[in-house]
N, C-alpha and C positions, 0 to 999 in steps of 0.2 A: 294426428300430429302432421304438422304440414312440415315443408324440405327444411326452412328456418330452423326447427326447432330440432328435425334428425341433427343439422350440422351444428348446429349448438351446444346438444348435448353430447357428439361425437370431439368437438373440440374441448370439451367441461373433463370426457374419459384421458385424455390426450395431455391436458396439462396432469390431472389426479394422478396419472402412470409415470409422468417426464423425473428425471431423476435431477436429481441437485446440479448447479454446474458446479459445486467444489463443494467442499468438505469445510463441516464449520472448524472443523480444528485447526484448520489451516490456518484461519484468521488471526490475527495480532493485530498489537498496540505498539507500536517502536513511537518512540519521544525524541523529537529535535532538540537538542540544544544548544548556541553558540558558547564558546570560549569565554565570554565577557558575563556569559548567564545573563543576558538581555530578554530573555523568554526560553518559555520550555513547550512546547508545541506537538500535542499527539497526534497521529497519524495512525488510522488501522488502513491493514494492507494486508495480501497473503505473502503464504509464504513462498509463493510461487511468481508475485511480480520481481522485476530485477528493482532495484535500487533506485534507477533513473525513471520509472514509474513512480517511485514512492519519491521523490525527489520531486516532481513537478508536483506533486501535491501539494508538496510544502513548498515552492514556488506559486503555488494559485494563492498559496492564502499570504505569501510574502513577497509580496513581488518585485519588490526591492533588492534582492537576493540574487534577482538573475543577473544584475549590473555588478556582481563581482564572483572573484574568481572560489568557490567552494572545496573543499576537501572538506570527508568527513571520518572520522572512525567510530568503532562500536567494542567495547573491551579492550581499546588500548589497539586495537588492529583496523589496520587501511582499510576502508572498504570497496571494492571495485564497481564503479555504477554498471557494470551492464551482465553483472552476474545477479542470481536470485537473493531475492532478502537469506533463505534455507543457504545459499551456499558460502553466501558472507556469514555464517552462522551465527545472524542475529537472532534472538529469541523474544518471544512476547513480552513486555515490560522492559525493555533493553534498551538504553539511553545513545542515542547516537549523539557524539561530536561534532560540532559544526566549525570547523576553520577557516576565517575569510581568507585569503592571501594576499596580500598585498604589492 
């Protein structure tokens, strides 16, 4: 075996050992929806992004959205963008509200 093939298969041991960067549990599905139910729009994310991560996502696919002023809640409570989805305690399946403001 020539050096190629040592460092090849030393990189093949290296990823086979490398540990997860998150935990699949972590994972969720939080649901946009606006006030007027214009659309309902999933979004997975963990539960470890803040809000305004998962917020620009549904910004990429709405882009429209950025030219006005947003407020959202999730159960009837405010949600802070720069706190984690875990700490606004949104749950997987959990329909967030979307309020334009005017």
């Amino acid at each position: 075996m020539g050096i190629k093939d040592n460092e090849i298969n030393e990189l093949k041991r290296k990823i086979k050992n490398e540990e997860p960067k998150f935990n699949f549990d972590d994972v969720i599905w939080i649901y946009f929806q606006p006030i007027d139910n214009s659309f309902k729009e999933g979004i997975k994310c963990l539960k470890t992004n803040t809000f305004a991560e998962v917020e620009e996502k549904l910004y990429k696919k709405y882009n429209t959205l950025r030219n006005t002023n947003n407020n959202f809640t999730a159960n009837a409570t405010p949600i802070l963008r720069f706190k984690t989805i875990e700490e606004n305690k949104i749950k997987d399946q959990d329909i967030i509200i979307l309020y334009k403001i005017e």
